[in-house]
PAFINU-309475 format. One record per residue (C-alpha): residue number from 1; x, y, z. Coordinates in steps of 0.05 Angstrom, whole numbers, plus 5000, padded with zeros to 4 digits. Example, Ala and Ser with C-alpha at 12.3 -4.5 7.8 and 13.67 -1.06 7.14 Angstrom:
// residues 2
KOLPA,1,5246,4910,5156
KOLPA,2,5273,4979,5143
// end
This chain:
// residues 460
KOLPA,1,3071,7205,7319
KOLPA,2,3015,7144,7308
KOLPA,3,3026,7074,7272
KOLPA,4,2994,7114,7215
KOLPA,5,3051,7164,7210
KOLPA,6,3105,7106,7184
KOLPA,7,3058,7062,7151
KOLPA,8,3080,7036,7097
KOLPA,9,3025,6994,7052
KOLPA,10,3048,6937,7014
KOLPA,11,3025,6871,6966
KOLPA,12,3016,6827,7010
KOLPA,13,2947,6841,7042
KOLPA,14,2889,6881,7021
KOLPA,15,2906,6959,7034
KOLPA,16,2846,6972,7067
KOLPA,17,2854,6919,7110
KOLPA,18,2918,6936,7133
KOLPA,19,2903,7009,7144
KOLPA,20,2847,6982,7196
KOLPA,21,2899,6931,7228
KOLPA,22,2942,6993,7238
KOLPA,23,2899,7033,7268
KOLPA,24,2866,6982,7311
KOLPA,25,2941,6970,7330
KOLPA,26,2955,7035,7357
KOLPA,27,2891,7038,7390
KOLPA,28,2915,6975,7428
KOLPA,29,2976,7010,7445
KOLPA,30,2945,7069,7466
KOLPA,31,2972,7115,7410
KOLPA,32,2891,7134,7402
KOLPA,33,2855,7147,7457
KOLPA,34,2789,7119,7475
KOLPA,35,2737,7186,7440
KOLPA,36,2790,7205,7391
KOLPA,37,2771,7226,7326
KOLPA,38,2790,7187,7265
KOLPA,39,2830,7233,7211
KOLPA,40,2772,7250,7155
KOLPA,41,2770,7197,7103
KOLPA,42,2797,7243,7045
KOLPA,43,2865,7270,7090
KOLPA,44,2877,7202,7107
KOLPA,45,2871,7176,7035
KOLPA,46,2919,7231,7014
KOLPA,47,2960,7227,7070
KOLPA,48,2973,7148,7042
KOLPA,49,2960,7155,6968
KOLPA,50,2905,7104,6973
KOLPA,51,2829,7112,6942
KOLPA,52,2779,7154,6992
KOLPA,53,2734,7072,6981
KOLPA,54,2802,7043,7019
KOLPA,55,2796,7091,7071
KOLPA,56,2718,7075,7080
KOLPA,57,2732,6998,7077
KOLPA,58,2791,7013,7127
KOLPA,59,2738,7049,7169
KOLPA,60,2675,7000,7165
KOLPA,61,2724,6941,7177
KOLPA,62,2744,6978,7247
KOLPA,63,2662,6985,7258
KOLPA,64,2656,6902,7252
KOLPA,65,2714,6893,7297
KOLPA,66,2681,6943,7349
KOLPA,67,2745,6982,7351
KOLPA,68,2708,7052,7330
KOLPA,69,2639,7087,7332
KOLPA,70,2620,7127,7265
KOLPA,71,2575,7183,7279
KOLPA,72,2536,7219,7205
KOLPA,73,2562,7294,7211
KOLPA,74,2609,7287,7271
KOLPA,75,2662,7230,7245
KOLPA,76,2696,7162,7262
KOLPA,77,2714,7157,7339
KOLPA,78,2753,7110,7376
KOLPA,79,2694,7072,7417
KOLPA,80,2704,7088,7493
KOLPA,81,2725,7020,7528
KOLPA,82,2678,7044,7588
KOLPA,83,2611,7008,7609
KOLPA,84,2550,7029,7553
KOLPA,85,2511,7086,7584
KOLPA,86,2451,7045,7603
KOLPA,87,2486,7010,7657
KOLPA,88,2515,7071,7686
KOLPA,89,2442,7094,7705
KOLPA,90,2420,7099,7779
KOLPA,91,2359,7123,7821
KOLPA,92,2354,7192,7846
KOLPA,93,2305,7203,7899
KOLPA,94,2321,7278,7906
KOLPA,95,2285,7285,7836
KOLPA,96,2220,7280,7794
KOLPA,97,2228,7208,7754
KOLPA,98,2207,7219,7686
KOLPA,99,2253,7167,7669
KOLPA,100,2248,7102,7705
KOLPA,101,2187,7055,7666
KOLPA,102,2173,7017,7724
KOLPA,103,2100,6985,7734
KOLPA,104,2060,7027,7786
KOLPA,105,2049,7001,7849
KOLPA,106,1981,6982,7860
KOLPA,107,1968,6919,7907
KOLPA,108,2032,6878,7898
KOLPA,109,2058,6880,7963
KOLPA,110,1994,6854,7986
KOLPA,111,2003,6795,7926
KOLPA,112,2076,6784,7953
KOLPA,113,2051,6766,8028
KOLPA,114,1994,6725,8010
KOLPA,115,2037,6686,7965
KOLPA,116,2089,6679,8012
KOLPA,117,2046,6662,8068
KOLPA,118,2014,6611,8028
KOLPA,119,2087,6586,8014
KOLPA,120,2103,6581,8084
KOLPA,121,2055,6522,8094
KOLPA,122,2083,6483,8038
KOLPA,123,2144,6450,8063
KOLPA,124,2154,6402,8014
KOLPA,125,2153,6459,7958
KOLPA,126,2198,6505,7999
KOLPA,127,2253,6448,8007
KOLPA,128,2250,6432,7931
KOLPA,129,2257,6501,7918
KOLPA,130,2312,6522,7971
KOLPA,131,2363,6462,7926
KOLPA,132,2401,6465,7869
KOLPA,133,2341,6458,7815
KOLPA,134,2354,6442,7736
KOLPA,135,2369,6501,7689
KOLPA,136,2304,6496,7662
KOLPA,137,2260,6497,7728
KOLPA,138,2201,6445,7748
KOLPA,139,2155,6417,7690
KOLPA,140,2091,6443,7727
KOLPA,141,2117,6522,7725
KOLPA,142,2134,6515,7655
KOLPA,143,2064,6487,7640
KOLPA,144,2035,6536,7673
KOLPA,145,2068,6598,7640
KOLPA,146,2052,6562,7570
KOLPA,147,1976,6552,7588
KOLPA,148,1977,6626,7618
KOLPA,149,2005,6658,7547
KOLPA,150,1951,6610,7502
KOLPA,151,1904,6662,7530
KOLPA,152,1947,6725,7492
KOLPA,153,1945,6679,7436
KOLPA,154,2018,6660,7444
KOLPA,155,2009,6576,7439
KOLPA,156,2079,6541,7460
KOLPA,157,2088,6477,7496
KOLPA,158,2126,6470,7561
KOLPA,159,2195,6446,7518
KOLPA,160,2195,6511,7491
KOLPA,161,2199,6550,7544
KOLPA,162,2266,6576,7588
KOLPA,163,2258,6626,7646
KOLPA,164,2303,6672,7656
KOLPA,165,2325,6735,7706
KOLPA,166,2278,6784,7668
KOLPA,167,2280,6799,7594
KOLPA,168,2344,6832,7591
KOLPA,169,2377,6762,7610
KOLPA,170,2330,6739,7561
KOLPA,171,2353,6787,7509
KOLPA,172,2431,6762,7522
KOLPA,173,2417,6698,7524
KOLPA,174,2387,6698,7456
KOLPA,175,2445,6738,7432
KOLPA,176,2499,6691,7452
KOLPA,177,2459,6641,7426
KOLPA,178,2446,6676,7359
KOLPA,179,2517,6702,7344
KOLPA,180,2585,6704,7347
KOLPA,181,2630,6765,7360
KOLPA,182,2633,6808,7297
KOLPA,183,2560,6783,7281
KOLPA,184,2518,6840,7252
KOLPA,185,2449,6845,7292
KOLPA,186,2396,6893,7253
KOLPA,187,2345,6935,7306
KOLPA,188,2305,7006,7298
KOLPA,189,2351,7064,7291
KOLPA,190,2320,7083,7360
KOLPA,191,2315,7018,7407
KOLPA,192,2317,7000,7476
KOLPA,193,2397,7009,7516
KOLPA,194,2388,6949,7544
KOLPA,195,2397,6908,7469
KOLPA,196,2455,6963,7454
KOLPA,197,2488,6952,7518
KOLPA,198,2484,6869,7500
KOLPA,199,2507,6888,7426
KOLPA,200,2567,6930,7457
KOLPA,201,2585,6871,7510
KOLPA,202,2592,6813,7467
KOLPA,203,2620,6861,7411
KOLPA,204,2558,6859,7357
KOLPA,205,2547,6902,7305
KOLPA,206,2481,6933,7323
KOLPA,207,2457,6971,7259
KOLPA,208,2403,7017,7264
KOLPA,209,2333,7019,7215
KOLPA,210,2297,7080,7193
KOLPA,211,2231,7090,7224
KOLPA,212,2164,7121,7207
KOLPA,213,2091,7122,7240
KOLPA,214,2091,7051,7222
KOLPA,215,2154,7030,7257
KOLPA,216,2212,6997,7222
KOLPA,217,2206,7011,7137
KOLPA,218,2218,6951,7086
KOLPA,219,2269,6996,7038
KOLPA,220,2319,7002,7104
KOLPA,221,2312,6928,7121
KOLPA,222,2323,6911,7050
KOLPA,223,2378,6951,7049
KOLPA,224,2413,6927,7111
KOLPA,225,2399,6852,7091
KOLPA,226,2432,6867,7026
KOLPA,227,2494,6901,7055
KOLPA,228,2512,6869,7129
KOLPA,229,2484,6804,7118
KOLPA,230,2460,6797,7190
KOLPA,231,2437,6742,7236
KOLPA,232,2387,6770,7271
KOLPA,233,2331,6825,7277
KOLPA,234,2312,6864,7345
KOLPA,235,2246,6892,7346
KOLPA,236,2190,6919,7395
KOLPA,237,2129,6922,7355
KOLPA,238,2074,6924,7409
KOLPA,239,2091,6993,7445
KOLPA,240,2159,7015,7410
KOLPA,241,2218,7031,7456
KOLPA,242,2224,7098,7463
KOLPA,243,2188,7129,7402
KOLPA,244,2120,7091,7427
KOLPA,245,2092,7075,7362
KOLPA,246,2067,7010,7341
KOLPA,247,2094,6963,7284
KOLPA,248,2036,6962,7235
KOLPA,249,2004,6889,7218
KOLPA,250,2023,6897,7144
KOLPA,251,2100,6912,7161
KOLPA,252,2102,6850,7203
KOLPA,253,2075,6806,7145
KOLPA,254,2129,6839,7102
KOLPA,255,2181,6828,7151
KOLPA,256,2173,6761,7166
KOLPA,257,2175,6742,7092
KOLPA,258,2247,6781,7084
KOLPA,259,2271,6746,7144
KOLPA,260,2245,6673,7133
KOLPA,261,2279,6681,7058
KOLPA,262,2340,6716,7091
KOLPA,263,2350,6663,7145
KOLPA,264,2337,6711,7202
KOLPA,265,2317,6697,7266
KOLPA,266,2274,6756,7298
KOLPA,267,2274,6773,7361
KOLPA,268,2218,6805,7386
KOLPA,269,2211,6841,7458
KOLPA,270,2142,6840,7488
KOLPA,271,2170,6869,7559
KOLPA,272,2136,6943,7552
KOLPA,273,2062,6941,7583
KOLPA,274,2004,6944,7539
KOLPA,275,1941,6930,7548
KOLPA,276,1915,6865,7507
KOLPA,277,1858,6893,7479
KOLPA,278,1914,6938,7444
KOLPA,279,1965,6888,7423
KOLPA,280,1974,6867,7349
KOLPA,281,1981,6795,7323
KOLPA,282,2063,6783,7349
KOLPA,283,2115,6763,7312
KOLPA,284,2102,6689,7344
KOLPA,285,2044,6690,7325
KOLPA,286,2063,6693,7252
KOLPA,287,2124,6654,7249
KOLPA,288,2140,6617,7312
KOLPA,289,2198,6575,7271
KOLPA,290,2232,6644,7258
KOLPA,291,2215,6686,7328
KOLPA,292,2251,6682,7398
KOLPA,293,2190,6716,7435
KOLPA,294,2219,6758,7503
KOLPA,295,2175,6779,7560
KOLPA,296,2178,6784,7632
KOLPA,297,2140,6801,7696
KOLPA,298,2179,6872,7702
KOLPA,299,2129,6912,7672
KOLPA,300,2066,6873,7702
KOLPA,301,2086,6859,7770
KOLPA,302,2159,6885,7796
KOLPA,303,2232,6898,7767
KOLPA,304,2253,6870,7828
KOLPA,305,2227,6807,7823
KOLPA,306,2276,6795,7767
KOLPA,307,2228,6738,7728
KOLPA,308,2234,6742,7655
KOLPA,309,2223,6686,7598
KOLPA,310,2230,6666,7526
KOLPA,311,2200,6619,7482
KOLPA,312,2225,6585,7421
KOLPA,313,2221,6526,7380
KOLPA,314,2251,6466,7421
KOLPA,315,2316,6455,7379
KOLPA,316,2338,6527,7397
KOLPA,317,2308,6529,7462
KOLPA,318,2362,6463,7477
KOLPA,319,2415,6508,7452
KOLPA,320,2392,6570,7502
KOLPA,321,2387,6523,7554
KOLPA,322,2469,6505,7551
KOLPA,323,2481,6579,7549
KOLPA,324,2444,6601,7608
KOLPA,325,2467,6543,7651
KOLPA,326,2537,6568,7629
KOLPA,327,2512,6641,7645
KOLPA,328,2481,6625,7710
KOLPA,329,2478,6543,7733
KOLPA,330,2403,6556,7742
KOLPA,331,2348,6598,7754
KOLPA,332,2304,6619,7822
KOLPA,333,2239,6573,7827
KOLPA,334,2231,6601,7886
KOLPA,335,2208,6668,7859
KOLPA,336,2184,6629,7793
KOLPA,337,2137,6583,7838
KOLPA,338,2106,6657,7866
KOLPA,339,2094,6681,7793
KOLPA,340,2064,6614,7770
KOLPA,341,2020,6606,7825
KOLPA,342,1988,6677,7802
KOLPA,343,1984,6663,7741
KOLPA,344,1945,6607,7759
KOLPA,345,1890,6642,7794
KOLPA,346,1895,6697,7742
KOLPA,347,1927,6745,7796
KOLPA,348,1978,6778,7745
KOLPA,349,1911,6789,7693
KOLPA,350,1884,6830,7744
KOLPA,351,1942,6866,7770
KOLPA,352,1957,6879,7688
KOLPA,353,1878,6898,7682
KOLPA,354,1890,6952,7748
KOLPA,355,1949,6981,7714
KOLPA,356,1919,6986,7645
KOLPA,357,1873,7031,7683
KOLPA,358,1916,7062,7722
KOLPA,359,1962,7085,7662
KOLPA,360,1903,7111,7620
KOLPA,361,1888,7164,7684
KOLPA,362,1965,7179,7687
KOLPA,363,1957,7194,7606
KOLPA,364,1888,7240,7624
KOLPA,365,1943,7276,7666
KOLPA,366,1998,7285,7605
KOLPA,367,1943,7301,7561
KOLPA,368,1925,7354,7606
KOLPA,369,1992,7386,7630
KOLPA,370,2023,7372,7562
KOLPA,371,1975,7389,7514
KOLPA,372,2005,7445,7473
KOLPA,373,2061,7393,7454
KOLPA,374,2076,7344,7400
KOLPA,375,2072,7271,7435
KOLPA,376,2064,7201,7415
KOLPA,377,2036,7148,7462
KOLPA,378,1994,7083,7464
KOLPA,379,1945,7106,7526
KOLPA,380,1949,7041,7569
KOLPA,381,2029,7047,7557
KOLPA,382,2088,7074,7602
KOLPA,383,2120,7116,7561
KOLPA,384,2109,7188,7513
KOLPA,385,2150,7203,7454
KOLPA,386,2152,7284,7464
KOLPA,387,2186,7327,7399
KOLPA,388,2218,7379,7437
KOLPA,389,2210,7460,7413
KOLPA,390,2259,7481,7365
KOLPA,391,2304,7522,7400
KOLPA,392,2319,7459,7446
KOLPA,393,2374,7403,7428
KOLPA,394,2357,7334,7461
KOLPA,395,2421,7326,7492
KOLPA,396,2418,7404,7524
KOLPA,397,2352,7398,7549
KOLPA,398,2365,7324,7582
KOLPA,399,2424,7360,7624
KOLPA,400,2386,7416,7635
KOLPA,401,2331,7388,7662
KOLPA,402,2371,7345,7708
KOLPA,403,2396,7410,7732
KOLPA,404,2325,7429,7747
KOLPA,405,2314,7365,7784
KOLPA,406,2269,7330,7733
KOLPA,407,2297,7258,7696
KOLPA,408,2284,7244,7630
KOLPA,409,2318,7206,7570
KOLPA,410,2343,7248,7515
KOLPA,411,2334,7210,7434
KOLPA,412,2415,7202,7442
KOLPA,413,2411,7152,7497
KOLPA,414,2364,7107,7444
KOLPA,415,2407,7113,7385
KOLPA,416,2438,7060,7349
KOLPA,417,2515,7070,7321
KOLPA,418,2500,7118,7262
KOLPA,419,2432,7129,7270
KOLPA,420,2411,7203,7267
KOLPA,421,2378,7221,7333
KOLPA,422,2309,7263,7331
KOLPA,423,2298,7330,7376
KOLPA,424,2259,7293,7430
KOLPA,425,2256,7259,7498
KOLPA,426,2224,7205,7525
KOLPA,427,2182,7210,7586
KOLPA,428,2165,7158,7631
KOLPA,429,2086,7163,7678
KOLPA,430,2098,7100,7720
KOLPA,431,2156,7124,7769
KOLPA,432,2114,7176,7810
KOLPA,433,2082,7146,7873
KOLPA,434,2011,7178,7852
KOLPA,435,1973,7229,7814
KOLPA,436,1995,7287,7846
KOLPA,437,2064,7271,7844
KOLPA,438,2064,7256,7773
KOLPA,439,2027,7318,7751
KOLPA,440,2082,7367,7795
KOLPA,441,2137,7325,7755
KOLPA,442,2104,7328,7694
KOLPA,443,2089,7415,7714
KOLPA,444,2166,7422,7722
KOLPA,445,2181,7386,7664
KOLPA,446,2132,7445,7623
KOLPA,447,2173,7497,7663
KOLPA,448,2243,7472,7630
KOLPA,449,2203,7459,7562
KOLPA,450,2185,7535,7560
KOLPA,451,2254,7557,7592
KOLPA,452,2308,7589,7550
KOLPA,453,2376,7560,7545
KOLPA,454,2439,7600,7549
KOLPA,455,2508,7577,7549
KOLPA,456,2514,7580,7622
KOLPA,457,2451,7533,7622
KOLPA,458,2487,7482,7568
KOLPA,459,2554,7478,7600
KOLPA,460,2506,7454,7674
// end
């Protein structure tokens, strides 16, 4: 017997919201279990002689608290108070690594020692560095990021800028900035875990748009404004994350005018790698008042430098800057001073030049493996969108590939709350150490595609 067993609804509150403060009570209690499936709206209504619209309030009202997950054709659970599956992931050197988007490694261990070395003989920089530095680094490195992004177009003076530990800091950051719990955050239906895992920690509401070749379309953002009233939008226009395609120049015009009249900030992430020669006019570019722009060095350099950075207008870069010193005191200028003194001699343009390169060869290789397949990709990217064949489930094929010793990201792992999730996988080219690695990953990964699944093969 639940809470909802004996309630008894009454005057003095609205019913719907007391049949949500029920069952977020014996959720609390532990009377529903974390996964446990809601009773269907219409046996519940019965069940208390309410309207089947009280039970849907009573429902959506347990959504904004972040007490349940609804999913379209499966039903209301009771969210799982484990970590988000993106922070669960770890590296598996036993396997092919269609799944990691790391940047190939070219020459930046030889980058690293020179720029080390050439730190060694500056003592004066290396004691400055090795104290307690302001939240917002030194002047000079924040200079020289700003003149280093007026050459992608992105103009920003040095009190706009915060570095941060890579752009999913970044990405929190701007979220604690942006919102307050039960905030309601807007995103594609299919977006990056990293956001989702954020949403899920400071208990957003992430809502997921409807996509198309295009990216995000203007009747689902319309929509969304009109019903959730949110704060802000999530977007990766340049190289989507993971369906790959790119946010069309028209849609941004469009979307900027629905946010500046919605008073909504946009967030857009610029991590993925893409060539510049293939990059559309950004969301700064368009309306800096309205845009917190997110990069980092993850994708052009290493993930394990952890160097990320955001600009903004100054008023809300003030208010970022209080938040991350609360996060984190301050930042590494150590590792910042290596990145800036690249970026001075143009070191990270040629490293991202190499890789742009590099990734079109690794595409020649997908082409060529995958051919017979339905993929999307930008060809100086990391990443393929690939629909899978019919008789394959995304979820299925994920775990059966695992079994088979190849990692890849099923549609699932993208999706946002209700969002329905595609037939597809992502694949990543940028793990495997060279060309012959990647095409014997990308080999097995054909093997499972043409495999047949059997129940033995589903319950792996």
């Amino acid at each position: 017997m639940t809470i909802l067993d004996t309630l008894i609804l009454d005057g003095r509150q609205a019913k719907y919201l007391q049949v949500a403060t029920a069952i977020e009570d014996a959720i609390t209690v532990g009377q529903l279990s974390a996964g446990e499936k809601l009773p269907p709206q219409r046996i519940l209504s019965y069940k208390l002689g309410v309207t089947v619209g009280t039970i849907t309030r009573a429902y959506h009202e347990l959504e904004r608290r972040g007490c349940v997950n609804a999913k379209i054709g499966s039903g209301t659970f009771v969210k799982s108070d484990q970590a988000h599956p993106a922070l669960l992931t770890s590296p598996c050197e036993t396997h092919f690594d269609l799944r990691s988007a790391n940047a190939p490694m070219l020459n930046q261990i030889e980058l690293m020692q020179t720029g080390l070395n050439e730190l060694l003989q500056q003592t004066p920089i290396l004691a400055q560095c090795l104290s307690y530095q302001s939240e917002i680094a030194f002047e000079s490195q924040r200079t020289r990021l700003a003149t280093w992004l007026s050459h992608s177009n992105i103009h920003c003076d040095e009190s706009q800028v915060l570095f941060t530990y890579g752009g999913q800091h970044a990405i929190q950051l701007t979220l604690q900035t942006l919102c307050l719990a039960g905030d309601t955050v807007l995103c594609e239906g299919l977006t990056f875990a990293g956001f989702s895992a954020c949403c899920q920690l400071l208990q957003l509401k992430a809502i997921g748009l409807e996509m198309d070749h295009d990216g995000i379309t203007i009747n689902s953002l319309k929509a969304a404004i009109k019903q959730s009233h949110p704060r802000a939008l999530y977007l990766t226009p340049q190289v989507q994350n993971p369906t790959c395609v790119q946010l069309s120049v028209e849609r941004r015009h469009a979307i900027v005018a629905l946010c500046r009249e919605n008073n909504i900030m946009i967030i857009e992430d610029d991590v993925q790698y893409l060539a510049p020669e293939c990059k559309l006019a950004s969301f700064y570019q368009l309306a800096p008042e309205i845009t917190v722009y997110i990069s980092s060095f993850s994708k052009t350099f290493s993930g394990g430098l952890r160097i990320g950075y955001l600009i903004a207008q100054s008023s809300l870069r003030e208010k970022m800057r209080l938040t991350l010193k609360a996060n984190c005191w301050t930042v590494p200028t150590l590792q910042i001073e290596l990145i800036c003194r690249w970026l001075e001699h143009d070191k990270v343009t040629q490293l991202a030049d190499a890789i742009a390169l590099e990734m079109k060869q690794r595409h020649q290789i997908l082409e060529e493996v995958l051919s017979e397949f339905s993929m999307i990709s930008q060809h100086s990217g990391y990443n393929a969108w690939l629909i899978l064949p019919p008789h394959w489930r995304a979820v299925d094929f994920e775990r059966f590939a695992l079994h088979n010793k190849v990692l890849i990201r099923a549609a699932e792992s993208f999706a946002i709350g209700r969002f329905p999730a595609p037939q597809a996988i992502r694949i990543s080219l940028c793990a495997s150490k060279n060309h012959h690695e990647l095409r014997l990953a990308l080999e097995a990964l054909k093997t499972c595609l043409h495999s047949q699944i059997s129940h033995h093969d589903i319950a792996i």
